[in-house]
N, C-alpha and C positions, 0 to 999 in steps of 0.2 A: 279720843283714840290715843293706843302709847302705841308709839313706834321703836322697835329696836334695834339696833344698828351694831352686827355683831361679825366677826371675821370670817367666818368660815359658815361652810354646808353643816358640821356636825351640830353647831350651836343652834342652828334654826329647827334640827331633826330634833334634837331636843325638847328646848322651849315650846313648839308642836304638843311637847306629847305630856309638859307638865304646866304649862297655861289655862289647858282648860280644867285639870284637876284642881285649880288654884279658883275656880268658878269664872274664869275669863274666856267670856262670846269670841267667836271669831271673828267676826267683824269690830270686837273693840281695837285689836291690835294687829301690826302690820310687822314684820321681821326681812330687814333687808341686810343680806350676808355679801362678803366683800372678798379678796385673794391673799388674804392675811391679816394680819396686827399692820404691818404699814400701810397695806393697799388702803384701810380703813383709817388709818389716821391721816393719811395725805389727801385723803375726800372728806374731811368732815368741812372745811373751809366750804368747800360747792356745796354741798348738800343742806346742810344745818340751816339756809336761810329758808328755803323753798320747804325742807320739811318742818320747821318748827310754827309756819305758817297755821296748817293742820294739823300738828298733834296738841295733848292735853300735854305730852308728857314724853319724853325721850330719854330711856334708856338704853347705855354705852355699854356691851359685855364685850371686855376684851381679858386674853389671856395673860398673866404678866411673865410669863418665862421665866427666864433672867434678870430681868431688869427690876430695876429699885422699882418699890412700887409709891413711893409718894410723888418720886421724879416722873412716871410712868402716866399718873393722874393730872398733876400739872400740865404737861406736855398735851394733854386731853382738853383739859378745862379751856387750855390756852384758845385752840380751835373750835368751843363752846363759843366763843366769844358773842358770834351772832343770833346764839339762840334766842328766839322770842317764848318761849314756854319753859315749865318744869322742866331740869334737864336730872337727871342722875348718873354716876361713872359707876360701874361694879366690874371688878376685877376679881378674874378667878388664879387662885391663887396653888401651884404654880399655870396648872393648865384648866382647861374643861373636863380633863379623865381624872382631877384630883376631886369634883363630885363626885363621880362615880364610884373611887374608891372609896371614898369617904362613906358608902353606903353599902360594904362587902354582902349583907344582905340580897339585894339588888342584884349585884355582879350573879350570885347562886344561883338566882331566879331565871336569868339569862343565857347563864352556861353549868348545868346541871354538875359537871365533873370536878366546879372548884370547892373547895370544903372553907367555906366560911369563916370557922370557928378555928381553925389550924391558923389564922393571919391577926385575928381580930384582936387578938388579946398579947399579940407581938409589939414591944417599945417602938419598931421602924412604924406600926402606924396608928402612932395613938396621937401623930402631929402628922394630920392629913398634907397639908396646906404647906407643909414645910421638906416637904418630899420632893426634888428637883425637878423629876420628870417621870408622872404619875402615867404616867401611855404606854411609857418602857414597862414599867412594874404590871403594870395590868397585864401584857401581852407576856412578859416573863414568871407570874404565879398562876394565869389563868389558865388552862391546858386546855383547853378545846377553842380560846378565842379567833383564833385565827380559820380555823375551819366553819364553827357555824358566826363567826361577825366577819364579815370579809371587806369590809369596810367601818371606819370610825363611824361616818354618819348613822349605819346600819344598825353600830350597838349604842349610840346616842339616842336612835328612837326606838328602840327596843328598851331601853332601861330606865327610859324615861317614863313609862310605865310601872316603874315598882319602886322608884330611888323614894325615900323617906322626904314627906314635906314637913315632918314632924320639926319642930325647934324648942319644943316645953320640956319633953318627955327626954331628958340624956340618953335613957337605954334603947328608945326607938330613935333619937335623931340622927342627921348624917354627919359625920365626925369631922367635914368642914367648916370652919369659921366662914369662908367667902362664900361658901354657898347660903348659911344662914342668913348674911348679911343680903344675897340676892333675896331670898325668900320671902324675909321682911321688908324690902323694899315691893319685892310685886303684892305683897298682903297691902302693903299701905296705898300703893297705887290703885290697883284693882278696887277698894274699898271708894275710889275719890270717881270712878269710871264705872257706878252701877245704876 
């Protein structure tokens, strides 16, 4: 079983919706969401012993915001300390809505009214991951998100359904680096859990 241990409602709406696109059973993995980046790091001390009990495997999806992200992972690893199993850190780089843009395709399929191809081929986002605060920008080029997504979790598992799980292909992949780096770790994982 991999368990994951991830901040928030959106990331688990998510992961829902491209886990099993990725050929992962329901019942191999388990997604436990927490009241932020801190609420979740101030718990992994309690939790990590009792769940690393029963997982094969423990993956940590947290956001890195602002913050440094080597200092970010440390700070992580540090409360690994007890883990008895495979543990992995994946940080989304700056947030979870810098997947989504990273996959403007996606966003279209979701919200018919944005034009894809007017953003895609602009220098602000040919460096997905490098966009400070990828939530603002979606809510500010997408013109209909806020009418039909009325909630983050709502358009995390809506888009979770069409985001690219492509990483070979440049012209179909998602233009995040963090998310590829997620992607191949649940390829590698999923491969060890069938």
């Amino acid at each position: 079983m991999i368990i994951f241990l991830v901040e928030d409602y959106s990331m688990i709406k998510f992961l829902e919706g491209i886990l099993p696109r990725l050929g992962f059973e329901e019942h191999r993995f388990e997604i436990k969401h927490h009241r932020g980046k801190e609420d979740l790091i101030s718990h992994l001390n309690n939790i990590i012993p009792t769940l690393s009990k029963r997982a094969q495997q423990i993956i940590v999806i947290i956001d890195r915001d602002k913050q440094d992200c080597v200092a970010l992972k440390n700070k992580i690893q540090e409360k690994m300390a007890w883990c008895s199993c495979e543990y992995k850190i994946r940080i989304a780089c700056y947030e979870l809505e810098a997947w989504f843009l990273g996959d403007m395709e996606a966003i279209a399929k979701c919200s018919p009214r944005f034009k894809a191809s007017f953003f895609q081929g602009k220098k602000k986002y040919r460096d997905i991951d490098n966009i400070p605060k990828p939530s603002s920008v979606i809510e500010e080029i997408v013109p209909d998100w806020k009418k039909r997504h009325l909630s983050k979790p709502k358009f995390a598992e809506e888009i979770a359904h069409f985001v690219s799980l492509e990483t070979q292909n440049v012209e179909k992949a998602n233009r995040s680096d963090s998310f590829h780096v997620l992607l191949e770790t649940l390829r590698s994982f999923g491969n060890d859990n069938k």
